[in-house]
N, C-alpha and C positions, 0 to 999 in steps of 0.2 A: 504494500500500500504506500504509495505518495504520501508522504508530512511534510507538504511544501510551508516554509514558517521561519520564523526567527526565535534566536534564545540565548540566552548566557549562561553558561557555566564560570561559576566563581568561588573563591575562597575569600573568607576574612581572614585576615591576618591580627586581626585583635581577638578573635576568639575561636579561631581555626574551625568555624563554623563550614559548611561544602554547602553551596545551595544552585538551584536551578530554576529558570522563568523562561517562559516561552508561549508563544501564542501563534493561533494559524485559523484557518479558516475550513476546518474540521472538525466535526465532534470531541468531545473529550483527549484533548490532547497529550493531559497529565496522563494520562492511562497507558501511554501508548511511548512517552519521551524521555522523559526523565528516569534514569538509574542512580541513585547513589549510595554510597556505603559508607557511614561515620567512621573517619580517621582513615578513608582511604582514597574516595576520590568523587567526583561526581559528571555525570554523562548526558548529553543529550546526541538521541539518532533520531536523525529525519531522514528529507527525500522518500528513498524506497526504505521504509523503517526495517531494520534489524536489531528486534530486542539482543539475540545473542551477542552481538558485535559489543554492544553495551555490556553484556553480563561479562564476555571476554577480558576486557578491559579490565573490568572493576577485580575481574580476579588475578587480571598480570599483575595489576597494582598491590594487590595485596601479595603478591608472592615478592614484592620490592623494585617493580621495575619502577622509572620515572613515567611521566606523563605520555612524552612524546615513543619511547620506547614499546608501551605498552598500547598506543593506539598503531604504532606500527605492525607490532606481532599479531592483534586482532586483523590488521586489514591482510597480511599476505596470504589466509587461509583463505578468505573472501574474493568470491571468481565475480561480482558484481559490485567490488569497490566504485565504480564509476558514477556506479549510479547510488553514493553514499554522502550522507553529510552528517559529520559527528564533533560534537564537542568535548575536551576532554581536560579537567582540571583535579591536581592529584594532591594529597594532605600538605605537599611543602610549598603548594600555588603555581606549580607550573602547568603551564596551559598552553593547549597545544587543539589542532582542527584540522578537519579535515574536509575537501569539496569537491566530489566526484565529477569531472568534464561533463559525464551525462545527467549531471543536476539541472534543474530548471532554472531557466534567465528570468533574471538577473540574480545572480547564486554567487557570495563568496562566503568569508570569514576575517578578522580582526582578531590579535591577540595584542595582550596587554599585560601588566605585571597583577597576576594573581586573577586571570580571567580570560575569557575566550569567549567572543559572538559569532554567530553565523546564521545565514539565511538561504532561501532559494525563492524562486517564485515570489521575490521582491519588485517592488517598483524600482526598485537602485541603491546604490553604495550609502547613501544618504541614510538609511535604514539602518545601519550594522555604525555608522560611525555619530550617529546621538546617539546611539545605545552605551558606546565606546565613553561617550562623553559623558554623559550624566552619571555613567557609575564613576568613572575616577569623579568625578567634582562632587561627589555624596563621597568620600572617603573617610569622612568624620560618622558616619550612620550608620543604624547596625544594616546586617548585610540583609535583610529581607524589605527593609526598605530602598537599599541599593537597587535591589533586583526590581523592585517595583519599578521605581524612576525611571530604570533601562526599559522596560517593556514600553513605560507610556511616551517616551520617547520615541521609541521605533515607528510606537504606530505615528505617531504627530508629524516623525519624516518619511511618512508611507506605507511601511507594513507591507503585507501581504496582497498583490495586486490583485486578489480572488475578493476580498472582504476579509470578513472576519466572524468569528463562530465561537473557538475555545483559549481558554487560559489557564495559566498554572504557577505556583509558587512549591518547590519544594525542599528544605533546608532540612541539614541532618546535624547533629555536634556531637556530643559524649556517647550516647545512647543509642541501640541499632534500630532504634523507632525513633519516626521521626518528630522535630522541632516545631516543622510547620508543615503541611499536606492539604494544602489548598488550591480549588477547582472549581474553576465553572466551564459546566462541559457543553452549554450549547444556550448561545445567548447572543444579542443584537451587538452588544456592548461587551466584550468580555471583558476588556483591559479594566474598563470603568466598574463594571461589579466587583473583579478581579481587587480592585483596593478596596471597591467597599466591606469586603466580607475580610479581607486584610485586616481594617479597621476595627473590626467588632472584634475579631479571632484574636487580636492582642489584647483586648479587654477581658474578653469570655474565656478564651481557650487555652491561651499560654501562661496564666497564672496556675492553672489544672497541671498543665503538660509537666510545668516547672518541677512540680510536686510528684511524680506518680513515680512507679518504683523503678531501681536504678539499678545495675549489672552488680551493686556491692548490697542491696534490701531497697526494703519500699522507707519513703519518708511521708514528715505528718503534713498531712494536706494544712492549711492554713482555715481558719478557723473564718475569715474572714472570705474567703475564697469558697470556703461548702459554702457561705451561709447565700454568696452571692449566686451559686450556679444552683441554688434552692429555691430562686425565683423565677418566675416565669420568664423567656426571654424578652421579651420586650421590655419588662421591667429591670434589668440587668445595663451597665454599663455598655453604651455605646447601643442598647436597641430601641424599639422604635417611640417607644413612650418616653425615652431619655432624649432623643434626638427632637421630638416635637416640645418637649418642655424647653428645650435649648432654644429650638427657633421661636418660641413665644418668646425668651425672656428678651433675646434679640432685638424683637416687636416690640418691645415696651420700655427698651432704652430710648 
């Protein structure tokens, strides 16, 4: 299957976080692009998607190869590299890509310190290099809002010449589950849902995630955290009865 699209694969370097964003104009693209593996590396395969290629990778990486290495040894098995486009950033931030000739135009990739873009079935260059830019000039930010800013940037200098359909945020750190796992898999707007539900998931879901149990035992949930995910969502930070008390009080400044 074609996953003609754009994406970043990146690391932090302040908290050796691996995370992955990417959008196309396809269903459910989280489903389908993203690999990553806490303290080893993280993947994104498009074009003619090859989960293996992906899974390849994340296990050269673990057996110690570096970035560029280990998306090599995955592609020489591979009799339809051409028709491949993968990203590929490993626990020490080296980032490396790849863009098969038989990729759709306009098709490249951008590396950068502690990150890698690439696209296909773009409107043009202009797409992979705001993406480029707004993640280095977020370099003070954690990395899932990094990855945000690149996405909305992409589309702002073009995107996907098809439209648009799906989005994805997926970050991994200490723990072989993930930080963040968030999707919208079929939608007019995706980028723009894409933060909205960013927004609420650092309210609602990453005070949960922070707490839950860890490869050494479980720790205590925070007291303040049950009591808030014991409300009903709307009533909860950041949902919809919070967001309309907001814009009243707005109204009445």
């Amino acid at each position: 299957m074609h996953i003609n699209t754009f994406s970043i694969v990146a690391r932090c370097q302040k908290t050796g976080q691996l995370g992955v964003s990417v959008s196309t104009a396809v269903p459910a693209v989280g489903s389908m692009c993203p690999y990553l593996r806490a303290g080893i590396g993280a993947v994104s395969t498009q074009s003619w998607v090859n989960p293996y290629l992906a899974m390849t990778v994340l296990v050269r990486l673990s057996e110690g190869l570096a970035a560029e290495q280990a998306l090599s040894a995955a592609l020489d098995d591979d009799k339809n590299r051409d028709l491949r486009q993968i990203g590929v950033v490993d626990a020490s931030g080296r980032a490396v890509s790849w863009t098969g000739s038989g990729c759709v135009d306009w098709k490249g990739h951008l590396i950068g310190s502690g990150y890698a873009v690439q696209g296909n079935m773009l409107k043009g260059e202009a797409t992979l290099e705001a993406m480029a830019s707004a993640f280095e000039q977020s370099d003070d930010g954690p990395l899932d809002e990094r990855l945000m800013r690149a996405l909305e940037a992409g589309e702002s200098a073009g995107g996907d010449m098809r439209g648009k359909q799906s989005a994805a945020i997926q970050i991994v750190e200490l723990e072989d589950y993930a930080l963040f796992d968030l999707r919208v898999d079929e939608h007019s707007e995706p980028i723009k849902e894409l933060r909205r539900v960013l927004e609420v998931s650092r309210l609602q879901l990453l005070p949960f995630v922070a707490n839950m149990p860890t490869k050494e035992g479980d720790r205590q949930l925070p007291e303040e955290t049950a009591d808030m995910l014991l409300k009903p969502p709307a009533e909860r930070p950041g949902g919809a009865s919070s967001q309309s008390r907001t814009e009243d009080e707005g109204r009445l400044k």
